[in-house]
DONU-934798 format. One record per residue (C-alpha): y, z, x; residue number from 1; chain. Coordinates in steps of 0.001 Angstrom, whole numbers, plus 500000, padded with zeros to 6 digits. Each point is the difference from the previous one (the first is absolute). Layout:
N
R     c2     c3     c1 num cadena
R      Y      Z      X NUM      A
...
This chain:
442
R     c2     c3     c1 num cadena
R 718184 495893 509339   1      A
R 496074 499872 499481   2      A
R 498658 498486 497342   3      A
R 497853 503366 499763   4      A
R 500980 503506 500488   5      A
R 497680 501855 502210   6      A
R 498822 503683 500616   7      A
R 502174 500225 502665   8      A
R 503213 499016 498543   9      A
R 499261 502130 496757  10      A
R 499701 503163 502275  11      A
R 502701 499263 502766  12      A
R 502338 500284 496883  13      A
R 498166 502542 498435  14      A
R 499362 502462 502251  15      A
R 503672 500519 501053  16      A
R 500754 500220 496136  17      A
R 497478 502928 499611  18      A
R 501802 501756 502596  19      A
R 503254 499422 498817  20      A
R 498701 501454 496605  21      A
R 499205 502683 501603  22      A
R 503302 501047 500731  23      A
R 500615 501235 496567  24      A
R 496303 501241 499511  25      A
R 500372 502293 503202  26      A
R 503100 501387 498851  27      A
R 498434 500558 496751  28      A
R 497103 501531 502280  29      A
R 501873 501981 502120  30      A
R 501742 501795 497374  31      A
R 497121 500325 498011  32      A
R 497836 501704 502814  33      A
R 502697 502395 501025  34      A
R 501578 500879 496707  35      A
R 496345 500600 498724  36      A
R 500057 503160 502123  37      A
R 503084 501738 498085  38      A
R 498104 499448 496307  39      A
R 499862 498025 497043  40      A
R 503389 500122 499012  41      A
R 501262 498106 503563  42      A
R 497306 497333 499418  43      A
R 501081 499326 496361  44      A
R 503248 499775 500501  45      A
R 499705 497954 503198  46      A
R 497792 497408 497638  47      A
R 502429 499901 497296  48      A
R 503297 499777 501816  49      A
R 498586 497534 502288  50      A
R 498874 498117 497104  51      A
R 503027 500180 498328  52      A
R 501666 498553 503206  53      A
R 497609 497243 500673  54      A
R 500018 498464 496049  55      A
R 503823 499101 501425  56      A
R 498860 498249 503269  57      A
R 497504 498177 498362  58      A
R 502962 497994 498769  59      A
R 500846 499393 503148  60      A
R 495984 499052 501018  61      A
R 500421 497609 497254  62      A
R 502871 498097 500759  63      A
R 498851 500266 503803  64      A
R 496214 498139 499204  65      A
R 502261 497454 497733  66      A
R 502142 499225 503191  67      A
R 496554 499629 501796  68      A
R 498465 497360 497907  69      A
R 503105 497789 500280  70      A
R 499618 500929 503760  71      A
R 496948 499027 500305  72      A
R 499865 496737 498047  73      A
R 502546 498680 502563  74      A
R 498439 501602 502527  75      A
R 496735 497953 499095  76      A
R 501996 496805 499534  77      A
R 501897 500096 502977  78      A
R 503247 500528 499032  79      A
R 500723 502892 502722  80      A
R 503518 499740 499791  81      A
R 500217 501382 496358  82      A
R 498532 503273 500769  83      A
R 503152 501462 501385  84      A
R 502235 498611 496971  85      A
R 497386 501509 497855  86      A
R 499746 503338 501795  87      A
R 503945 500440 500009  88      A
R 500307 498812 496106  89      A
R 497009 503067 499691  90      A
R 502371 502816 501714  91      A
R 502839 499339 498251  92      A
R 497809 500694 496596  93      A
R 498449 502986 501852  94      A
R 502870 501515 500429  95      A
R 501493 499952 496984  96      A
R 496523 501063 498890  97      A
R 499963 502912 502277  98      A
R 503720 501319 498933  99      A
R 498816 500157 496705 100      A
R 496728 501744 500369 101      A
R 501701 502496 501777 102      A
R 502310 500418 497470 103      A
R 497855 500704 496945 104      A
R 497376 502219 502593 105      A
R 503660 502347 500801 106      A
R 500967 500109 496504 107      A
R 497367 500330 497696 108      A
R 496709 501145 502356 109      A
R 500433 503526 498679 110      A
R 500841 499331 496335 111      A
R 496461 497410 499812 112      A
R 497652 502386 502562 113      A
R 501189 502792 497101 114      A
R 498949 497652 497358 115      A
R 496757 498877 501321 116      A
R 498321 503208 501687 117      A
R 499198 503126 497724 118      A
R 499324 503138 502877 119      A
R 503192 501325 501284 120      A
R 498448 500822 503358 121      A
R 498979 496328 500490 122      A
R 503128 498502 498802 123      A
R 501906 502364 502337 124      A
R 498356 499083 503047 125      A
R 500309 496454 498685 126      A
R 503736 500224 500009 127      A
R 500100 501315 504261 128      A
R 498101 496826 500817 129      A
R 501781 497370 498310 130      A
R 503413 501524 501178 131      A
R 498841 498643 503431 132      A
R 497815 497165 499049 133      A
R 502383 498046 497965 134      A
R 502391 499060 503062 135      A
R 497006 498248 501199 136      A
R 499856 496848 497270 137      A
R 502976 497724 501574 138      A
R 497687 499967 503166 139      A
R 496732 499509 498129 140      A
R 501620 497492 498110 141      A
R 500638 497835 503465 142      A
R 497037 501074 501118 143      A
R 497525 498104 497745 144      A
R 502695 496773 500481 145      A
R 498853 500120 503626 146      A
R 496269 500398 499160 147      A
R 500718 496687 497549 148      A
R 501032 498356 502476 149      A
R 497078 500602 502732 150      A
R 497402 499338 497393 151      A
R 501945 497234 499095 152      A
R 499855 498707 503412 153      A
R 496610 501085 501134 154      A
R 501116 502211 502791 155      A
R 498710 503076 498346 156      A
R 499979 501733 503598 157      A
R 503335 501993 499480 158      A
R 499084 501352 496952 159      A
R 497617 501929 502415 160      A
R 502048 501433 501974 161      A
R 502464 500647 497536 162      A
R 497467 502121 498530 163      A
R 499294 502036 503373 164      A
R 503538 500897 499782 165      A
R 499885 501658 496777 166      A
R 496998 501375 500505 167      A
R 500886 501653 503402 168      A
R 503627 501326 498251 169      A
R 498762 501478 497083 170      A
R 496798 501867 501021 171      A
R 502339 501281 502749 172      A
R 502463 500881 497668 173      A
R 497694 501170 497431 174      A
R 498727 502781 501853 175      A
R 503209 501253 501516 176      A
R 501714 500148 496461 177      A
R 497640 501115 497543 178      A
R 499153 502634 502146 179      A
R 502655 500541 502222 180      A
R 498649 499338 503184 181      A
R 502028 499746 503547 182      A
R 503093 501373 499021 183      A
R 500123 498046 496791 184      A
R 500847 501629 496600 185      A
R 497132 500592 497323 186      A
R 500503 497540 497689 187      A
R 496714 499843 497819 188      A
R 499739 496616 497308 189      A
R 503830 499608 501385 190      A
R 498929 499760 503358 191      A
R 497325 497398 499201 192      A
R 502191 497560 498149 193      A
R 502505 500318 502729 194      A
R 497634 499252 502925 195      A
R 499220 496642 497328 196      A
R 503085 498883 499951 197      A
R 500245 500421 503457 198      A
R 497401 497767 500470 199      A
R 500999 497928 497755 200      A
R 503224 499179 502215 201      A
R 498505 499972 502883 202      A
R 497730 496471 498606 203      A
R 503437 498966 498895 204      A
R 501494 500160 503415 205      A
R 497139 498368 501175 206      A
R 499665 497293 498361 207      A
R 504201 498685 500669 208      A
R 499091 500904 503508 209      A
R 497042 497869 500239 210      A
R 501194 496947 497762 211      A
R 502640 499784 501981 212      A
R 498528 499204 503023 213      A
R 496950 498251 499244 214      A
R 501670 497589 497062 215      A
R 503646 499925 500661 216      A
R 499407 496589 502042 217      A
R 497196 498492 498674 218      A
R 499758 497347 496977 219      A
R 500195 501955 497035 220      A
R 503627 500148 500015 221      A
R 499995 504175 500201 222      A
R 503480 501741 501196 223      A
R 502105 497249 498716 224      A
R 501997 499585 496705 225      A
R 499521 497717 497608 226      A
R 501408 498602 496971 227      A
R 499199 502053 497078 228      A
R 497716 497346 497657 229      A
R 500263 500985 496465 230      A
R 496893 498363 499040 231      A
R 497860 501576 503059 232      A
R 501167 503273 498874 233      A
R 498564 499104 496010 234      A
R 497144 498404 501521 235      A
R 499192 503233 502302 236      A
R 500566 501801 496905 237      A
R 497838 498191 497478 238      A
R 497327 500716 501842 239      A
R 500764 503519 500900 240      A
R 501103 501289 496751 241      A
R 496433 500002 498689 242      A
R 498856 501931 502676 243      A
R 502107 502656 500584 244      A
R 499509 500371 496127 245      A
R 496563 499626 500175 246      A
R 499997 502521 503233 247      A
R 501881 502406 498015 248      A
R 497839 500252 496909 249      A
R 497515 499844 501986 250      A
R 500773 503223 502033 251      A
R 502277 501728 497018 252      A
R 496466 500305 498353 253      A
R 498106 501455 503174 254      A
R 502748 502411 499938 255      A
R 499432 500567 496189 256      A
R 496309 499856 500992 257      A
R 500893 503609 502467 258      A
R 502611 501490 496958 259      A
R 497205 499991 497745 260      A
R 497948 501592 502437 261      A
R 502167 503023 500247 262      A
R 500258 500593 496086 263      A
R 496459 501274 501459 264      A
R 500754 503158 501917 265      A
R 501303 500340 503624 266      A
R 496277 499928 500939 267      A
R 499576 496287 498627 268      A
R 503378 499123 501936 269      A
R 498320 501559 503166 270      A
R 497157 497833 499895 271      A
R 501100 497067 499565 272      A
R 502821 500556 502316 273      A
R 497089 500172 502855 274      A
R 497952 496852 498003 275      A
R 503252 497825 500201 276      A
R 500834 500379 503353 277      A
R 495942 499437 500971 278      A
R 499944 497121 497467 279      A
R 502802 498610 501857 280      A
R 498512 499707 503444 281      A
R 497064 498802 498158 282      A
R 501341 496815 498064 283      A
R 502320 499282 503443 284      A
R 497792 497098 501515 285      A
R 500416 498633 496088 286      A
R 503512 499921 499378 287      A
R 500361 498718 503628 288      A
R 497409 496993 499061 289      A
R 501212 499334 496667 290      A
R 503805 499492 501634 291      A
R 498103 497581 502559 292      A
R 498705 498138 496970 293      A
R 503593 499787 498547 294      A
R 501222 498257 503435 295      A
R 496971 497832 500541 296      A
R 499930 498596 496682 297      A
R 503582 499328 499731 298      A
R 499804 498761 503942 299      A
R 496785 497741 499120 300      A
R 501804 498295 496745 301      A
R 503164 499049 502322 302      A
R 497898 498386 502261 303      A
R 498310 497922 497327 304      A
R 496660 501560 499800 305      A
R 499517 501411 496938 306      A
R 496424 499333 499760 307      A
R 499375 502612 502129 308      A
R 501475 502536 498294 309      A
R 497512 502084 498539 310      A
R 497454 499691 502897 311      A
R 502585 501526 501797 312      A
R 500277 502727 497292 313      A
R 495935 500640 500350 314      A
R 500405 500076 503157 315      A
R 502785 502654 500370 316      A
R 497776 501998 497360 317      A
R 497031 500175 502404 318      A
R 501856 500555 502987 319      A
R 502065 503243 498304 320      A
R 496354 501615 498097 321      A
R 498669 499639 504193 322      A
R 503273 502266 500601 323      A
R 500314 502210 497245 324      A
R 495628 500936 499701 325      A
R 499940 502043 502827 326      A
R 502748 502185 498707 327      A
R 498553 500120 496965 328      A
R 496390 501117 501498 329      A
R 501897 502743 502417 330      A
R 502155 501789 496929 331      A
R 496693 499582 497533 332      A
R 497933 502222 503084 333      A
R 502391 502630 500822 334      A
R 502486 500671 497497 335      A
R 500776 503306 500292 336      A
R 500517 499661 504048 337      A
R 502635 497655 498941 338      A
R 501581 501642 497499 339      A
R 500007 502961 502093 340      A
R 503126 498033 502097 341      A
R 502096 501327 496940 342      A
R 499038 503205 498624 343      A
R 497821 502927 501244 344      A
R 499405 501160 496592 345      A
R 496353 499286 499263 346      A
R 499920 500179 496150 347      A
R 502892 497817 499904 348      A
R 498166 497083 502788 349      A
R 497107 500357 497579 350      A
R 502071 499367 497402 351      A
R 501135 496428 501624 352      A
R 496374 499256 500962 353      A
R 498805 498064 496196 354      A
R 503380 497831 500513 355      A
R 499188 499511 503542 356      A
R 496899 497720 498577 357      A
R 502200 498360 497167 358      A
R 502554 498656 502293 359      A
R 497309 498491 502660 360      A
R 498530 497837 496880 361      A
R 503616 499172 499541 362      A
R 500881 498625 503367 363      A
R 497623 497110 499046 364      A
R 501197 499271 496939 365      A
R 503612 499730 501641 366      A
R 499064 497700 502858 367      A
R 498967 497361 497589 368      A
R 502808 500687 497138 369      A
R 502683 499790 502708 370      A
R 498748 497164 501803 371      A
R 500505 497458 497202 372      A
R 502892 502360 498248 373      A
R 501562 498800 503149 374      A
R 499259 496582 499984 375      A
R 501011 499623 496648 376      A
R 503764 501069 501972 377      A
R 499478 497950 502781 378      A
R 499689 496545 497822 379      A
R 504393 501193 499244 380      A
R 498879 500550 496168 381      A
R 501299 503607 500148 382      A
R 500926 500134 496705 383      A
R 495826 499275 498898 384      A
R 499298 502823 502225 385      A
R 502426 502445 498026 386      A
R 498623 498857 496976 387      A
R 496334 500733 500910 388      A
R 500145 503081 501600 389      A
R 502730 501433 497157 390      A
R 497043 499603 497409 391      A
R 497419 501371 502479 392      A
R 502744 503086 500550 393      A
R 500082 500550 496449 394      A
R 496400 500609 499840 395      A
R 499888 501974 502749 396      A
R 502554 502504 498607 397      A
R 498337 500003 497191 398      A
R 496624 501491 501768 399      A
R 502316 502330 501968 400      A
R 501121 501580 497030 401      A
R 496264 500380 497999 402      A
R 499132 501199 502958 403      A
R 502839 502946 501162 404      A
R 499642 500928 496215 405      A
R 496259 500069 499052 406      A
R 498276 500976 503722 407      A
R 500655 503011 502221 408      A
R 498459 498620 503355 409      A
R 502781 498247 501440 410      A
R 496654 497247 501484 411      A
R 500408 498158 496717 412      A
R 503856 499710 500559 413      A
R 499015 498404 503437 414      A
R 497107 497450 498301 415      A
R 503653 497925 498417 416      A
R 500038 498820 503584 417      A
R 496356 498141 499579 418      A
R 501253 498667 496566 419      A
R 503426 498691 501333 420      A
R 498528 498145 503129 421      A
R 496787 498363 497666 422      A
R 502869 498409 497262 423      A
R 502026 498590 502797 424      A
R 497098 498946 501661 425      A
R 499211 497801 496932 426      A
R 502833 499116 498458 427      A
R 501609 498578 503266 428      A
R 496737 498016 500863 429      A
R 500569 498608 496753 430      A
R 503354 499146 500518 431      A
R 499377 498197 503575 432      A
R 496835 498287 498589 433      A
R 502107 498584 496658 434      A
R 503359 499631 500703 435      A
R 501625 497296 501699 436      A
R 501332 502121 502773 437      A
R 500083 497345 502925 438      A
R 502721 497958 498088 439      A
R 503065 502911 500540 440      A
R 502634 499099 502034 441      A
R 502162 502828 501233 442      A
């Protein structure tokens, strides 16, 4: 590889990334948008329950971005032929993994959703879209093994139209279901999580279809069995384990984050139903540069170039504030033409407008904090980044709480977003710039 790593390989791999991101964020959107047009309770519910549902797969995201680094390091050292050993060891962890998700989602969903949410007409509508949405976590689960791999790789291109797919299937779905268009029956929040998992299968299908043609012959050894290696499968998960822990807490407390939230009032939950699913559009180009950082970093140390590490850090940074600004100038001009995608409820869009702002100062803050939090992963110490963004969590749940108890405008809940992405910002600068990172061997 180049010594270097230029614009254009940063956003060949980025770009496709972003869209594949998107995939989740337009379901999100799509649900969002046309549940916001049957009231407050729909969107609540839709938040929480899909919350609830995606603090499991990011257990599966996790293990998935551990299988990546390992992918990648061969990747960058040439060792092609492991990447299909590696991959297989992967889905025979995934779908254990998967199995049991499933099994505690079927079992205890409505025992925990009872437990965590106090209005009945929220938790009721919670419990009609996780009956549908749980079946959908085996396929997730394979699903972010296959975007591992393509990062992994750098042939982020399917991971495009993987996301077409889903995108295509669910807003089609979407709008026949919830409100029972051409023949279909009226489904409401059910209909929603059923057009998702829908979707959801669809990108599985997909993505066999597609591997199968374009890697069964080639030299990473895909399609074909292999010995099972007892110390690939420790290795694979020695560097995983952190990170699907890591992913977990870290997601467990944005879904604590929206819980506390709705100890506010329905209204509260309303809001920031419509904030979360603008915030994630928003902070899209960032998690899709931060995961490019992950890759390169790991890709760039394989190769024997660790020098260049964090100029290609700054340099992803720069690149991904040129993507994310002009988002961030559109949203900051005409907020309530945006927020009127979701609701046609005026008070309530001027009630969104104040954490409208808050998230757009965010955005920044994340674009930098992910960046190196990512990095930090990409070197294969996953268990340092568990460590540093555990204490930064603690904080942050910390502010949550002082501020769901002691402030009424749910803006100040939203300014634990600035705080979060400034801390890991910092402390994982600190980290790269200190520690001896560039002697890990994974």
């Amino acid at each position: 590889m180049k010594v270097q790593i230029t614009n254009k390989e940063i956003w060949s791999i980025a770009i496709p990334i972003m869209l594949g991101n998107l995939a989740q964020t337009i379901i999100n959107f799509t649900d969002t948008a046309f549940l916001g047009h049957l009231g407050v309770i729909a969107l609540g519910a839709s938040m929480l329950a899909g919350l609830f549902y995606f603090v499991f797969t990011t257990i599966a995201t996790g293990f998935a971005i551990g299988v990546q680094i390992i992918i990648a390091r061969r990747f960058g050292e040439g060792n092609h032929g492991r990447v299909g050993v590696i991959f297989e060891h992967g889905s025979l962890f995934v779908m254990f993994l998967g199995t049991l998700l499933f099994s505690i989602l079927y079992f205890f969903s409505d025992a925990l959703l009872a437990w965590l949410i106090d209005s009945p007409n929220i938790y009721a509508a919670s419990l009609d879209y996780i009956k549908y949405r749980q079946f959908g976590i085996f396929f997730v689960c394979f699903n972010f093994l296959f975007r591992g791999l393509y990062v992994g790789i750098s042939n982020t291109k399917v991971i495009t139209y993987s996301t077409i797919i889903m995108a295509i299937v669910n807003i089609l779905l979407d709008y026949c279901l919830i409100f029972g268009k051409f023949g279909f029956p009226e489904m409401g929040i059910g209909g929603a999580a059923l057009a998702s998992l829908c979707a959801e299968i669809s990108a599985f299908v997909f993505f066999w279809i597609y591997s199968y043609i374009t890697l069964k012959d080639k030299e990473f050894g895909m399609f074909k069995i292999h010995k099972l290696e007892s110390e690939l499968m420790k290795r694979i998960l020695k560097i995983a384990t952190p990170t699907m822990v890591q992913k977990l807490f870290s997601f467990g407390v944005w879904f604590i984050f929206f819980i506390m939230i709705e100890k506010m009032g329905e209204t509260a939950t309303g809001i920031s139903s419509i904030v979360r699913s603008i915030y994630m559009i928003l902070v899209t180009p960032c998690f899709a540069f931060s995961t490019t950082t992950n890759t390169l970093v790991s890709r760039t140390i394989g190769a024997g170039h660790s020098e260049h590490v964090f100029g290609t850090i700054i340099k992803i940074i720069k690149n991904c504030v040129l993507c994310t600004l002009p988002l961030i100038i559109i949203l900051a001009i005409i907020p309530l033409q945006v927020i009127g995608i979701y609701t046609e409820d005026l008070s309530l869009a001027q009630l969104v407008v104040p954490s409208i702002y808050v998230i757009c100062v965010s955005a920044i803050f994340q674009v930098v904090g992910n960046a190196y939090f990512e990095a930090v992963s990409g070197t294969g110490n996953t268990s340092a980044a568990l460590y540093l963004e555990a204490a930064i969590l603690v904080v942050y749940v910390i502010y949550v709480f002082l501020m769901t108890r002691y402030c009424n405008d749910v803006q100040w809940v939203w300014s634990a977003e600035i705080l979060y992405g400034g801390l890991l910002a910092i402390v994982c600068y600190m980290y790269m710039k200190k520690a001896k990172w560039n002697e890990k061997r994974i």
